[in-house]
N, C-alpha and C positions, 0 to 999 in steps of 0.2 A: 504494500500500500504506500501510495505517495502521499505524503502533504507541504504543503506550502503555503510560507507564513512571508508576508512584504510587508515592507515597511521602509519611512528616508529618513534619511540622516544626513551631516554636513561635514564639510571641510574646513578645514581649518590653518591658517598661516603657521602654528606651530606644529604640523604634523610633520614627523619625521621616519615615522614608519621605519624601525632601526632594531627592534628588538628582536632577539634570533630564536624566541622559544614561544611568543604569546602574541595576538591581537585583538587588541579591544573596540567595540564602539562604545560610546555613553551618553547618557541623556543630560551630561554636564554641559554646561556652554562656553567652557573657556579651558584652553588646553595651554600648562607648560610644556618647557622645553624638555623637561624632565620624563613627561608621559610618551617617551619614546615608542609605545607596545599601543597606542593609541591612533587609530583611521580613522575616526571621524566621530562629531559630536554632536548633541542638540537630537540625539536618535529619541524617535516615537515609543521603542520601547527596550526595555531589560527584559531581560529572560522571563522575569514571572510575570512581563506580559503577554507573552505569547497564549497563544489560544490553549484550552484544556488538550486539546487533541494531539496537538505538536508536541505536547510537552509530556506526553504519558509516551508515544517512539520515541521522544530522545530518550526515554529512562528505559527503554531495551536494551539490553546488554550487546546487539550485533548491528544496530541501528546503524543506517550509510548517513550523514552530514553532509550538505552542501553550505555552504555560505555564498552567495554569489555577490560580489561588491560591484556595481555600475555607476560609469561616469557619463556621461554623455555617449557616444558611440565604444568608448572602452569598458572590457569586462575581466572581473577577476576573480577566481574559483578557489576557495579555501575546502580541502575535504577532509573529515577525520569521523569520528567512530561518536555514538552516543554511549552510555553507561548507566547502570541501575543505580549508580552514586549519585546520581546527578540531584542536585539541591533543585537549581534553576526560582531561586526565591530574589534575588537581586534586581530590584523594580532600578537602578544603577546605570545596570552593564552589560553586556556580552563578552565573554571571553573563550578565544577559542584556542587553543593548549597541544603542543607537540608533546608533552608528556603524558600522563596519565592522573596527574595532582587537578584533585577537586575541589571549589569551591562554590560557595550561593554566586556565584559569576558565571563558574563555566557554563557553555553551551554545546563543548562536546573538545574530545580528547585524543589522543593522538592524530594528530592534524599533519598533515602534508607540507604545513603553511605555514610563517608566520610572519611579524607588518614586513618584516626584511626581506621577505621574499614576494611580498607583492608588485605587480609591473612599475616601474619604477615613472612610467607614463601617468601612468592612472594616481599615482600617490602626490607628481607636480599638479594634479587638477583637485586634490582635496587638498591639497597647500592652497590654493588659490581662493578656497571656499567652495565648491561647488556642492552642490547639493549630491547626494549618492544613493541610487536605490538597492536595497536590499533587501535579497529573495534568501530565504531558508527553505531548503529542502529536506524533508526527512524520509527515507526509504527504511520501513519498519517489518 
């Protein structure tokens, strides 16, 4: 079974997309230089808003994760694993994780991904502010 959760979110002139293990959105509105692991802000929602249904596959132990990040014509695909650990209570954040360490942030776990590895095109156009839409997929 597929589902899919949208939602936008923005860019930001401090994004640096640099972090080698983690990537976040957040529904903060102002990003230091610091929040390295951070793409984009002002997001509609944290994990414990995702709809009931998204949120009962991400908590299957084999569950496939998409994250799709969209800028205007550029696209970027984050993929990693859901888990039974999954808190997903963090009205916050999203966070999507190379490792297997859980928190009320993650949205899924061993990830293919992270901000360092995102197109380095797409990451100049959330520097600039752009607005980014963002698809979650969940194959459960």
């Amino acid at each position: 079974m597929l589902l899919i959760e949208r939602f936008k979110a923005y860019g930001h002139n401090n994004v640096s997309a640099t972090h080698r293990t983690t990537l976040e959105i957040t529904r903060e509105e102002h990003l230091t230089p610091r929040g390295n692991c951070i793409v984009a802000v002002k997001s509609e929602k944290g994990v414990a808003g995702l709809g009931e249904d998204v949120k009962k596959a991400l908590k299957q132990r084999h569950a496939k994760v998409s994250l799709i990040l969209k800028v205007l014509e550029l696209e970027d695909v984050v993929t990693g694993l859901g888990d039974e650990r999954l808190m997903l209570t963090s009205t916050l954040a999203i966070i999507c994780r190379k490792s297997q360490f859980v928190c009320p942030k993650t949205l899924m776990i061993k990830c293919d991904k992270s901000a360092a590895d995102i197109n380095r095109e797409l990451v100049e156009l959330l520097r600039r502010g752009h607005q980014v839409e963002v698809t979650i997929e969940v194959v459960a």
